[in-house]
C-alpha positions in Angstrom: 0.0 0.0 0.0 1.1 3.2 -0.6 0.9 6.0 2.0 0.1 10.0 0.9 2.9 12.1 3.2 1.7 15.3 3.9 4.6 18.6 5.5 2.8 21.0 7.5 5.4 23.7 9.2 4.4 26.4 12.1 7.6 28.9 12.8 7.2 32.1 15.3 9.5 34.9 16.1 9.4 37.4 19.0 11.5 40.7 19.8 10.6 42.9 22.5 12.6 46.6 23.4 12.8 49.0 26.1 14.6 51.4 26.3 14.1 54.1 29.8 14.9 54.2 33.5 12.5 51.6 34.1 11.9 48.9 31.9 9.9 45.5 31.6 9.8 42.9 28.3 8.5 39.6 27.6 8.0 37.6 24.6 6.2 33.9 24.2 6.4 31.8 21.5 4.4 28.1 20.9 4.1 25.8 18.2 2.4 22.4 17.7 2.6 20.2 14.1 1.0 17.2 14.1 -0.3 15.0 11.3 -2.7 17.2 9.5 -2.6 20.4 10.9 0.3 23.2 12.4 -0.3 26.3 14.8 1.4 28.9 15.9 1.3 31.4 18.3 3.7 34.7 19.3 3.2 37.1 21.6 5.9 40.4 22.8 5.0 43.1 25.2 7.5 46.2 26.3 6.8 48.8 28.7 9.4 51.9 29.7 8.7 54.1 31.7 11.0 58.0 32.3 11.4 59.6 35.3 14.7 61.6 33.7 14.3 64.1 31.0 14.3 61.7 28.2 11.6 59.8 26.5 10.9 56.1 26.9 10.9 54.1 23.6 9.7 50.4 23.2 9.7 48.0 20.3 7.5 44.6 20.2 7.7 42.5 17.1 6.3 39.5 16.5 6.2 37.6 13.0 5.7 33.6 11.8 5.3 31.3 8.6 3.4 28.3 8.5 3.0 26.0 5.5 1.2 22.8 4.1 -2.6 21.7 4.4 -5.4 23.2 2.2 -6.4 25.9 4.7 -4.5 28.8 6.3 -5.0 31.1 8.4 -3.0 34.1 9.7 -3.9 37.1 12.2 -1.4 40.3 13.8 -2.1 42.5 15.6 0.0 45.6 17.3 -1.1 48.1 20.4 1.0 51.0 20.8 0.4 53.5 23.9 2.9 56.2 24.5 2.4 59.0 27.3 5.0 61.3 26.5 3.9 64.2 29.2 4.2 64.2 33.1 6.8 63.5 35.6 6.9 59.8 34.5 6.3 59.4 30.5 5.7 56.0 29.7 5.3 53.8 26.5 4.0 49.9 25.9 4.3 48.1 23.1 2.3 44.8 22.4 2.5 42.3 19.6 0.8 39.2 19.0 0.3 37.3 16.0 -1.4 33.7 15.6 -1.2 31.4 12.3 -2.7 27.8 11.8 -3.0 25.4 9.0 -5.1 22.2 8.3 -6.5 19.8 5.9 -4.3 17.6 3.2 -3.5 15.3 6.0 -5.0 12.5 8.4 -4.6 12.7 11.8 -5.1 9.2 12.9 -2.9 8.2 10.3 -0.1 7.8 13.3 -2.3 4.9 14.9 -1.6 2.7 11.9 -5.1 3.5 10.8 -4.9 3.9 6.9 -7.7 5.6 5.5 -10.5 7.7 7.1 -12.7 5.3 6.7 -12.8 3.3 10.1 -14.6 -0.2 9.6 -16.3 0.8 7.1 -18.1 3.7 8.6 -17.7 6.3 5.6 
């Protein structure tokens, strides 16, 4: 018997920047492929914050590929909040960005089941 093989990819990339007398970043990133379908998920948040005469500046990034199946599906988005006047000017920066792909393969094709058809049901 012959056997269809099917490449699915998920790849996600963070960067997060502060730059400021007080300054917080995180970045996340996940990924899961299995047969059939691959998702990813990316996430970066900066905050600075001023208490000197300068200004805060912050930087999140977050970017991904994914490839294979039949459907994709891709979303970003970016907050950006700066407060430049006061004692304390402060900026945040968030980025998240989520991707998934499915279809072209068979997920129970790991369990040694061939087809979808499973005793004949379809």
């Amino acid at each position: 018997m012959s056997e269809t093989i099917d490449t699915f990819f998920a790849g996600v990339a963070s960067t997060a920047l502060a730059l400021g007398d007080r300054t917080v970043t995180n970045t996340a990133t996940s990924t899961a492929v299995l047969p059939g379908a691959a998702i990813g998920f990316a996430t970066a948040v900066s905050v600075a914050q001023d208490t000197g005469s300068g200004t805060p500046y912050t930087s999140a990034t977050t970017d991904g590929i994914v490839t294979g199946g039949y459907t994709t599906s891709s979303h970003a988005s970016h907050l950006s909040f700066d407060f430049p006047y006061g004692p304390t000017p402060v900026s945040v920066d968030v980025s998240l960005t989520s991707l998934s792909t499915h279809g072209g393969g068979y997920v129970l094709s790991g369990y040694g089941l061939l087809s979808p058809s499973l005793h004949g049901l379809l």
